[in-house]
PyMOL CGO cylinders between C-alpha atoms (Angstrom):
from pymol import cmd
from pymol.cgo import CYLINDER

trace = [
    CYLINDER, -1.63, 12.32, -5.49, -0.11, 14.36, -3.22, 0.3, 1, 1, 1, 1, 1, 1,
    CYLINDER, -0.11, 14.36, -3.22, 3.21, 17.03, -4.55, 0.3, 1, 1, 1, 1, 1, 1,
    CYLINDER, 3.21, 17.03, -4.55, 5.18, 19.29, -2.49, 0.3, 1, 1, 1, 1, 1, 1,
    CYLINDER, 5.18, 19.29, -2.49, 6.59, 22.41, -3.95, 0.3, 1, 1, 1, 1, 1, 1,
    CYLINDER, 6.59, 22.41, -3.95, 9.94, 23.80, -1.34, 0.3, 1, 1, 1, 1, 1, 1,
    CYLINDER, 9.94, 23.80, -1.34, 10.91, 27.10, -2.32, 0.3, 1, 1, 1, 1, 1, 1,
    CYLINDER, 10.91, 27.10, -2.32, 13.49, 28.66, 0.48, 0.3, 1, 1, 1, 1, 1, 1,
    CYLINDER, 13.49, 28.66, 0.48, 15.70, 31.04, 0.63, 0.3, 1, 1, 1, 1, 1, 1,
    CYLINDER, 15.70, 31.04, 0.63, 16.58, 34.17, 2.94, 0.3, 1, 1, 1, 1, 1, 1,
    CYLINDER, 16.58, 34.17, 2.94, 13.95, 36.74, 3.80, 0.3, 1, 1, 1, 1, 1, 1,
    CYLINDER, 13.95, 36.74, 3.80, 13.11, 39.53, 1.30, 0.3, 1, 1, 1, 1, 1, 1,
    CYLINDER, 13.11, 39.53, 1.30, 14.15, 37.70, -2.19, 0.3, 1, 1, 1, 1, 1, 1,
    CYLINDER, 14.15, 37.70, -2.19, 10.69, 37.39, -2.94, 0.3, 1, 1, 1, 1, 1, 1,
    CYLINDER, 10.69, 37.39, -2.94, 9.41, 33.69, -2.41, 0.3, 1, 1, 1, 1, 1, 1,
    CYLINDER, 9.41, 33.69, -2.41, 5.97, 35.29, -1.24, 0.3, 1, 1, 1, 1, 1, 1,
    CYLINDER, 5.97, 35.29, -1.24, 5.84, 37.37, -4.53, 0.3, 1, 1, 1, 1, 1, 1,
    CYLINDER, 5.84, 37.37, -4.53, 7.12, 34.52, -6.75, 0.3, 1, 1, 1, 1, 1, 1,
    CYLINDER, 7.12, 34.52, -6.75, 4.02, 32.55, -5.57, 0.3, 1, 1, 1, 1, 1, 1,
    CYLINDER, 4.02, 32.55, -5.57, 1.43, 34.84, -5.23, 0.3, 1, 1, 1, 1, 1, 1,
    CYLINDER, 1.43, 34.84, -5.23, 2.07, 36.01, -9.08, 0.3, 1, 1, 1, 1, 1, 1,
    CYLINDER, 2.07, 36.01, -9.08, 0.89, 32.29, -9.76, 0.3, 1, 1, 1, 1, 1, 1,
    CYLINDER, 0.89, 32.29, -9.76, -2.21, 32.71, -7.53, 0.3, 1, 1, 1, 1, 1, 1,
    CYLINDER, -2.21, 32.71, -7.53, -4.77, 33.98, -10.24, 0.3, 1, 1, 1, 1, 1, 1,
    CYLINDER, -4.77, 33.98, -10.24, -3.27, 30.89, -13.04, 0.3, 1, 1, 1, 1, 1, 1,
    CYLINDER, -3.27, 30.89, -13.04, -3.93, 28.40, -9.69, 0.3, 1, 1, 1, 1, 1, 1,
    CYLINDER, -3.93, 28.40, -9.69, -7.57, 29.46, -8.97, 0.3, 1, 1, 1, 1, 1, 1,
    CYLINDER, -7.57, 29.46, -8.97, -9.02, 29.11, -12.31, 0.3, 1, 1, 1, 1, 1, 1,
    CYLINDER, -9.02, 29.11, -12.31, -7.75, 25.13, -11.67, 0.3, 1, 1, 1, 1, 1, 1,
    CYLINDER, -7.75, 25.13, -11.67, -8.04, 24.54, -8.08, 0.3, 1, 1, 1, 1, 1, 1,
    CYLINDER, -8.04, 24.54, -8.08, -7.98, 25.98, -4.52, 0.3, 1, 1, 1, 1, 1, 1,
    CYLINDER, -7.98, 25.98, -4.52, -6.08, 27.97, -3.47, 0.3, 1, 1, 1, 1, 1, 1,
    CYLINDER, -6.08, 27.97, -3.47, -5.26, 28.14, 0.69, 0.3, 1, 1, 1, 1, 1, 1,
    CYLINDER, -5.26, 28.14, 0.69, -2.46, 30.34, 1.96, 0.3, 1, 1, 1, 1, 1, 1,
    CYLINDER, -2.46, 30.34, 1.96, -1.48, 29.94, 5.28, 0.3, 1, 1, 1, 1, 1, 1,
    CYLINDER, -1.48, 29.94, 5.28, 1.03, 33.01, 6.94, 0.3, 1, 1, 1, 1, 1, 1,
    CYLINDER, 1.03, 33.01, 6.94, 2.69, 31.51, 10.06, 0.3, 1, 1, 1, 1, 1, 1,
    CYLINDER, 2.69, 31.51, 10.06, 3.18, 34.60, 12.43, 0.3, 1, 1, 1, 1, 1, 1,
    CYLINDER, 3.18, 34.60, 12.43, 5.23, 34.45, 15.48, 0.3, 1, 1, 1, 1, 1, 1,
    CYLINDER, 5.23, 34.45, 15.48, 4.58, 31.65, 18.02, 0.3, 1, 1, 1, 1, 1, 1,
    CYLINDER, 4.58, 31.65, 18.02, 2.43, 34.07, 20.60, 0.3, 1, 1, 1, 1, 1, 1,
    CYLINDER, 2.43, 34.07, 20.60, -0.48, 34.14, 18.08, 0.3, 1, 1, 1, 1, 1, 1,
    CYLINDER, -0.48, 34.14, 18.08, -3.75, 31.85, 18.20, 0.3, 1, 1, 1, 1, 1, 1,
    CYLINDER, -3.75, 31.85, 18.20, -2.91, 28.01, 17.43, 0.3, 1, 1, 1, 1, 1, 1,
    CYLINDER, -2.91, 28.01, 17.43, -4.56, 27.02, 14.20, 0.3, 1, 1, 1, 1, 1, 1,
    CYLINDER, -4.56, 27.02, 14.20, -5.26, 30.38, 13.25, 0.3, 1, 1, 1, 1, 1, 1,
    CYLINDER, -5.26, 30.38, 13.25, -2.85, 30.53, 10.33, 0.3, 1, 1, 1, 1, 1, 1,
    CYLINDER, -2.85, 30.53, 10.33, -4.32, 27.24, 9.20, 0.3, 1, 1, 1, 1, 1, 1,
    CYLINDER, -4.32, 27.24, 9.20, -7.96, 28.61, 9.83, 0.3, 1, 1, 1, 1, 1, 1,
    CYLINDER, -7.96, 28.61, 9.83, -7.93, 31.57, 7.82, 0.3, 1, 1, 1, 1, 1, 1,
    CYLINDER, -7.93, 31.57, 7.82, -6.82, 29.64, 4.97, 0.3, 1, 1, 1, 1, 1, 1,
    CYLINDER, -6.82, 29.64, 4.97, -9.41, 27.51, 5.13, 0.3, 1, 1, 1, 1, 1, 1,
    CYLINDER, -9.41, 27.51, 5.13, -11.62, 29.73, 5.74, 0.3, 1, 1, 1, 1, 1, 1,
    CYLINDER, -11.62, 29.73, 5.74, -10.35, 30.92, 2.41, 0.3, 1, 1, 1, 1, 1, 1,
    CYLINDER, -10.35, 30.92, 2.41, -10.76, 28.37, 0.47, 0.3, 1, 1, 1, 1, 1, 1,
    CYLINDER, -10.76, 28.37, 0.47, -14.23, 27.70, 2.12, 0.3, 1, 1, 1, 1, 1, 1,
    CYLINDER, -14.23, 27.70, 2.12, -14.99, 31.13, 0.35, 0.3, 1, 1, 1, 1, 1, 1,
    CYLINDER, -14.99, 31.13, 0.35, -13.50, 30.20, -3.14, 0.3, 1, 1, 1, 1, 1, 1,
    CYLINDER, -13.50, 30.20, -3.14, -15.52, 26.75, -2.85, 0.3, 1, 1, 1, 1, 1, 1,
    CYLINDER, -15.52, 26.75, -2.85, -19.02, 28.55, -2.41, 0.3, 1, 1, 1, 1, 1, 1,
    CYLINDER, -19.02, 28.55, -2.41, -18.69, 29.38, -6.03, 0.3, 1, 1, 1, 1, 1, 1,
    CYLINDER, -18.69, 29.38, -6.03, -18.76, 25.98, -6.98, 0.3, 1, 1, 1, 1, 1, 1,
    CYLINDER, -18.76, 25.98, -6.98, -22.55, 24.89, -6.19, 0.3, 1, 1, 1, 1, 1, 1,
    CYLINDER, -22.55, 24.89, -6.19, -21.91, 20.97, -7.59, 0.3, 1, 1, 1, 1, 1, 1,
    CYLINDER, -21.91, 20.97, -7.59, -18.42, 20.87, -5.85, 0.3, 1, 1, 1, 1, 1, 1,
    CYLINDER, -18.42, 20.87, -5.85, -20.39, 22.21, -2.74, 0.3, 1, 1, 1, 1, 1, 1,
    CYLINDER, -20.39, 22.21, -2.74, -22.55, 19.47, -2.63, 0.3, 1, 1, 1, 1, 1, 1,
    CYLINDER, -22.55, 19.47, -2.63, -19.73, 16.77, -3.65, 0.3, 1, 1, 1, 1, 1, 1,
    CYLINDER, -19.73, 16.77, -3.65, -17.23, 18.32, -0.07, 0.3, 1, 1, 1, 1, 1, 1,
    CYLINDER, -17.23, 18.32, -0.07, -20.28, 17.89, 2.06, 0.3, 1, 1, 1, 1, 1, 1,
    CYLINDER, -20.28, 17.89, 2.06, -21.67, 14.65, 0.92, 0.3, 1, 1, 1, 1, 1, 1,
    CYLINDER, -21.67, 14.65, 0.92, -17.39, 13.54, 1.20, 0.3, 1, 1, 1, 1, 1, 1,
    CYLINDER, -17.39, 13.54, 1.20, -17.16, 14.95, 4.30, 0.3, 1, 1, 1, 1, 1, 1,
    CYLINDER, -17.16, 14.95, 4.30, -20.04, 13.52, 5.93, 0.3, 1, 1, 1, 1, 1, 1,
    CYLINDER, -20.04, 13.52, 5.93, -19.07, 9.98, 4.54, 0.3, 1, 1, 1, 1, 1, 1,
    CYLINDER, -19.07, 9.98, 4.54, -15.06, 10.63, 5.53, 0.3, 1, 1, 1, 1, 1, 1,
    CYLINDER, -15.06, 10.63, 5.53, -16.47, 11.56, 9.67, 0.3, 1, 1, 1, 1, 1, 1,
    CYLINDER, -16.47, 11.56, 9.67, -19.86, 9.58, 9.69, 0.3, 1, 1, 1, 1, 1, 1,
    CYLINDER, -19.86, 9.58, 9.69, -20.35, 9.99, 13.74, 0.3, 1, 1, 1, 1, 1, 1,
    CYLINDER, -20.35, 9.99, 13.74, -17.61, 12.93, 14.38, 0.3, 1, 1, 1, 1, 1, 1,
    CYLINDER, -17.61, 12.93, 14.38, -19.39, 15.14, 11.72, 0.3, 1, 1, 1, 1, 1, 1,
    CYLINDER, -19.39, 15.14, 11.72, -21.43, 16.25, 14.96, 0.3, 1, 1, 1, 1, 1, 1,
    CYLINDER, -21.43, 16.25, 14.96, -17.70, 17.85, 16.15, 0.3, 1, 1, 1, 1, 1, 1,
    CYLINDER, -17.70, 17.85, 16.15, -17.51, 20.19, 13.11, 0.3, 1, 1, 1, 1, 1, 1,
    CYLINDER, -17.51, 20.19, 13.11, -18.76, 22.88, 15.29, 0.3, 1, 1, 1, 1, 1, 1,
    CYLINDER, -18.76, 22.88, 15.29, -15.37, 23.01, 17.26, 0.3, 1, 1, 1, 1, 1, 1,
    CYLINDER, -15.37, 23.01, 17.26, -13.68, 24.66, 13.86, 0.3, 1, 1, 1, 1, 1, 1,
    CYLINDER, -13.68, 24.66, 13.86, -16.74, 27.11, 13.25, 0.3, 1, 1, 1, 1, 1, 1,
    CYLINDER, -16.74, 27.11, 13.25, -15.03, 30.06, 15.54, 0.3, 1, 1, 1, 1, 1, 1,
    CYLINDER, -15.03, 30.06, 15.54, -12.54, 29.54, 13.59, 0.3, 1, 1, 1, 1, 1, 1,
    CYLINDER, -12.54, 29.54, 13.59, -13.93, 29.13, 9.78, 0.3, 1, 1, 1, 1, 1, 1,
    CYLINDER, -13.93, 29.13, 9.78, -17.68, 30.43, 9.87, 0.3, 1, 1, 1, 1, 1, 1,
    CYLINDER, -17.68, 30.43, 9.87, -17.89, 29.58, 6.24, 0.3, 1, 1, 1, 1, 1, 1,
    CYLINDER, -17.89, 29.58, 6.24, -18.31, 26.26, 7.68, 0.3, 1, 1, 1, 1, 1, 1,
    CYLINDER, -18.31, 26.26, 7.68, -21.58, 26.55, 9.46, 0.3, 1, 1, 1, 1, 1, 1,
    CYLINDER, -21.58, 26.55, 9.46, -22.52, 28.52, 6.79, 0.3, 1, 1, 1, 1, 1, 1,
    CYLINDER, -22.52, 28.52, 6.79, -22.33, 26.01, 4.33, 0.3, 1, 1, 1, 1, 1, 1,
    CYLINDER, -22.33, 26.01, 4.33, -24.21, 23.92, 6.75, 0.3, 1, 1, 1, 1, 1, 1,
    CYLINDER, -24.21, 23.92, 6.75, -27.01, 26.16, 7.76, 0.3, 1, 1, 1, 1, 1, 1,
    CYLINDER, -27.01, 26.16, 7.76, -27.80, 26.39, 3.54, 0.3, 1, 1, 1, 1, 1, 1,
    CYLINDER, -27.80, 26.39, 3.54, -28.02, 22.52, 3.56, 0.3, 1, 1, 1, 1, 1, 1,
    CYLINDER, -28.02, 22.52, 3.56, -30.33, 23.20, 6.60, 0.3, 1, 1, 1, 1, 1, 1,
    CYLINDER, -30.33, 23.20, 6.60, -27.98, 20.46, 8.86, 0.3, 1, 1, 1, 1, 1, 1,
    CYLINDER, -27.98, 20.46, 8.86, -28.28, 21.00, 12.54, 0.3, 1, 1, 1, 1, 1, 1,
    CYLINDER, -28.28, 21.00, 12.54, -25.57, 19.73, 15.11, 0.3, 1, 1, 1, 1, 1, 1,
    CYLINDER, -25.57, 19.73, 15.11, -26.54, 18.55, 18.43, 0.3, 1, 1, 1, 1, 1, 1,
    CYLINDER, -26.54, 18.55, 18.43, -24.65, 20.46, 21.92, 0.3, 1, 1, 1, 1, 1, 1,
    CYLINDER, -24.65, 20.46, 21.92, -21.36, 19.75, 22.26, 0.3, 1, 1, 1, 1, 1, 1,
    CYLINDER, -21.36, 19.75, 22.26, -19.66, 17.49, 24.83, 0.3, 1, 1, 1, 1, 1, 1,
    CYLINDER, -19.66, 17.49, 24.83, -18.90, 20.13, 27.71, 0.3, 1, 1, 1, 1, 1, 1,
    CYLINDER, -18.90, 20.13, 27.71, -17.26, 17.15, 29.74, 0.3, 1, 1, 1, 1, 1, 1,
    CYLINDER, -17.26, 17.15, 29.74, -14.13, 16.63, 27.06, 0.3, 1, 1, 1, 1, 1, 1,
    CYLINDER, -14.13, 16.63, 27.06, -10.79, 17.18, 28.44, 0.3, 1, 1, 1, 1, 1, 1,
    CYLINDER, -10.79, 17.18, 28.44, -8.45, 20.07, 27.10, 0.3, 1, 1, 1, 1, 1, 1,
    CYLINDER, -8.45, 20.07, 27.10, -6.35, 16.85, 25.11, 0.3, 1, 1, 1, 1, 1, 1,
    CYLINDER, -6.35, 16.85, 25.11, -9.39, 15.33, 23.32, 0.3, 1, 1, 1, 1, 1, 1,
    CYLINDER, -9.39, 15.33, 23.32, -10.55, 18.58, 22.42, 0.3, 1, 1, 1, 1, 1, 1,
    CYLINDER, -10.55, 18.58, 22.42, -7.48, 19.13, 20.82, 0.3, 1, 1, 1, 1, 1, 1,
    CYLINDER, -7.48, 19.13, 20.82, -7.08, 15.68, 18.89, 0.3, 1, 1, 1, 1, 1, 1,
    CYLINDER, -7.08, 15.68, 18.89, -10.76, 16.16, 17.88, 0.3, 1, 1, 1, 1, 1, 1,
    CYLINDER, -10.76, 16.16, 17.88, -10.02, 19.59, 16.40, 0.3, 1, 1, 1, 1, 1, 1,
    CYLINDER, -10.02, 19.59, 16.40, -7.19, 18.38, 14.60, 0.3, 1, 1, 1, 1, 1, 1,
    CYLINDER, -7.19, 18.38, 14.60, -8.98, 15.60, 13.54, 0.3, 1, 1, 1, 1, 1, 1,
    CYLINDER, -8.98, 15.60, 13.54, -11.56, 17.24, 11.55, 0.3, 1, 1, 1, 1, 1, 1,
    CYLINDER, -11.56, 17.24, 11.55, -8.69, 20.16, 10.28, 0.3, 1, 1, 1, 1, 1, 1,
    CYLINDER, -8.69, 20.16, 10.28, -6.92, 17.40, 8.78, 0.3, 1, 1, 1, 1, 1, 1,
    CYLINDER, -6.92, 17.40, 8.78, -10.17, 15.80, 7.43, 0.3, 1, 1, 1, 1, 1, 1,
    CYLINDER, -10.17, 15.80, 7.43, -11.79, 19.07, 5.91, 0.3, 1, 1, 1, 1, 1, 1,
    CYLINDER, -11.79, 19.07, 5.91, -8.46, 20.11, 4.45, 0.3, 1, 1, 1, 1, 1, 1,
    CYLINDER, -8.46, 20.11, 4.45, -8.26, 16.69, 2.66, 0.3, 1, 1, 1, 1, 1, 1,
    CYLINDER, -8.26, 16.69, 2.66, -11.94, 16.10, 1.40, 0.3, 1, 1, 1, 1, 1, 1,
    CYLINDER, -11.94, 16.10, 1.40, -11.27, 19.76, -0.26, 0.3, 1, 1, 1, 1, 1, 1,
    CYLINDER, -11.27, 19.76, -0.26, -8.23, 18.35, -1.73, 0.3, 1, 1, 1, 1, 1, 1,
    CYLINDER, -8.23, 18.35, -1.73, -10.53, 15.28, -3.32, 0.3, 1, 1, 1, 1, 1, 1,
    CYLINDER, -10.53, 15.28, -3.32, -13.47, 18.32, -4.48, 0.3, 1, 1, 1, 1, 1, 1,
    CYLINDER, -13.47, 18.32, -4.48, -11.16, 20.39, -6.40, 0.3, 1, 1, 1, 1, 1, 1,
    CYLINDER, -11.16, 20.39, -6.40, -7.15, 20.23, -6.28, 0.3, 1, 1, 1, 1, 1, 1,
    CYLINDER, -7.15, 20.23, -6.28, -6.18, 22.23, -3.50, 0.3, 1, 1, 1, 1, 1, 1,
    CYLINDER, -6.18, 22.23, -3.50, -2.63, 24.39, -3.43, 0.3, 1, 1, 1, 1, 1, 1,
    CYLINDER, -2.63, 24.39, -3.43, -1.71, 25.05, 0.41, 0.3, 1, 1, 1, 1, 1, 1,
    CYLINDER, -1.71, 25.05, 0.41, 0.91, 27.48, 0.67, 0.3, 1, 1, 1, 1, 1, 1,
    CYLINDER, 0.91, 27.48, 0.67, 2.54, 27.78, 4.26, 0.3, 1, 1, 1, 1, 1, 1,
    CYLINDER, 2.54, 27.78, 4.26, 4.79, 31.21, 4.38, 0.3, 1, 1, 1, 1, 1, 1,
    CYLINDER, 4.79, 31.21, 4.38, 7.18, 31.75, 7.20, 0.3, 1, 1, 1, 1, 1, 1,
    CYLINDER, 7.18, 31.75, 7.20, 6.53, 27.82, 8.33, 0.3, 1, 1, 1, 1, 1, 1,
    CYLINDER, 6.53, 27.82, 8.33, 9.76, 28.66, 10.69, 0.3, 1, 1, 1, 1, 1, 1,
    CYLINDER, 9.76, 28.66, 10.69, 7.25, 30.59, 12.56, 0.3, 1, 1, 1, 1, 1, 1,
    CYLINDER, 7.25, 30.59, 12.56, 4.14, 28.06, 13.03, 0.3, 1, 1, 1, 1, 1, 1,
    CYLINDER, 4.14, 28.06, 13.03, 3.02, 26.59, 16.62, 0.3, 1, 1, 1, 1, 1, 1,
    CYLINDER, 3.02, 26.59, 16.62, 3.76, 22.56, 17.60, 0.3, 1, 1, 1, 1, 1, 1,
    CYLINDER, 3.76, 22.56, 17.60, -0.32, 22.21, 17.10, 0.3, 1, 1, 1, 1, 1, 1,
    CYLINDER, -0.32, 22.21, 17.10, 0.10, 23.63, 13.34, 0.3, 1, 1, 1, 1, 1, 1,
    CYLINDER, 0.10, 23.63, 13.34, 2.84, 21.61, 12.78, 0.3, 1, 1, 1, 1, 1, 1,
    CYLINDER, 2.84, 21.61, 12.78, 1.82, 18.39, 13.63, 0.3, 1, 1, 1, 1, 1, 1,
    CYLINDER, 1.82, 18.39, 13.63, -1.28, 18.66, 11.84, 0.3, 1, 1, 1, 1, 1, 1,
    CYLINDER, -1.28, 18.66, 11.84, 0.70, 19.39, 9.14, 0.3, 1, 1, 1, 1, 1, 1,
    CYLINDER, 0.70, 19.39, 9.14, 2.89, 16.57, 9.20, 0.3, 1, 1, 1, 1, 1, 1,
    CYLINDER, 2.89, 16.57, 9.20, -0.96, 13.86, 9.90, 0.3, 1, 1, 1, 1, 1, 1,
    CYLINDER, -0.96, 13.86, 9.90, -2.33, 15.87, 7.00, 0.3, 1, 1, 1, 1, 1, 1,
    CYLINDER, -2.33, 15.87, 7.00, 1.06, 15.24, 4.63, 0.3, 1, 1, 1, 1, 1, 1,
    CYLINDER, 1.06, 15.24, 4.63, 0.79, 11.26, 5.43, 0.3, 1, 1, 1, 1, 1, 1,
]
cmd.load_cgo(trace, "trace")
């Protein structure tokens, strides 16, 4: 089940601060992913990555949850699990979960044009993001959305269907 939490307002009331107080209460239930939305010159995804890169991290403490995301993860992409290395730049807490479940990937497809890469990448965001949420429950706090790049938002709006 799926809940979204809206809290606006104009900068420098302290949304930020009224959610990060609840951080430490969240994490001793769930995930906890926070993703701050710079201005729109920085790296697509990277907002989203460091979050889940984040709660990657908070997972690895969890050695029967660790075992439940990859064994959902690799039944969610069957085939495409071979593309996880296109968000490993990005979260290296991936391959490292990998590497201790001694998995190996095969080269990647050189050949792929700039628009599959993309919807590939997406792709397994979206999917990673949501086998977490079935592991553990999973908070996912976007600050400053205002500021986030077409690519985040769109796989923000796949991920919320």
């Amino acid at each position: 089940m799926r809940k979204a939490v809206i809290i606006h307002g104009t900068g420098g009331i302290g949304k930020s601060a009224l959610i990060l107080r609840y951080q430490v209460e969240w994490r001793r239930h769930g995930l906890w992913a926070h993703a701050k939305f710079q201005d729109e010159d920085s790296t697509p995804f990277a907002s989203l990555l460091a979050s889940l890169s984040s709660v990657l991290r908070q997972l690895m403490s969890f050695e029967t949850d660790l075992h439940r995301f990859t064994t959902l993860l690799h039944s969610r992409l069957g085939p495409q699990l071979y593309n996880l290395p296109l968000l490993f730049q990005g979260a290296p807490e991936l391959r490292d979960l990998f590497d201790r479940l001694e998995v190996s990937f095969p080269s990647l497809d050189n050949t792929l044009s700039t628009e599959e890469l993309r919807v590939r990448f997406q792709s397994l965001l979206i999917n990673v993001f949501c086998t977490l949420s079935e592991v553990r429950m999973l908070a996912l706090i976007l600050d400053d959305l205002h500021l986030a790049d077409q690519s985040c938002v769109s796989t923000l709006h796949w991920m919320s269907e």
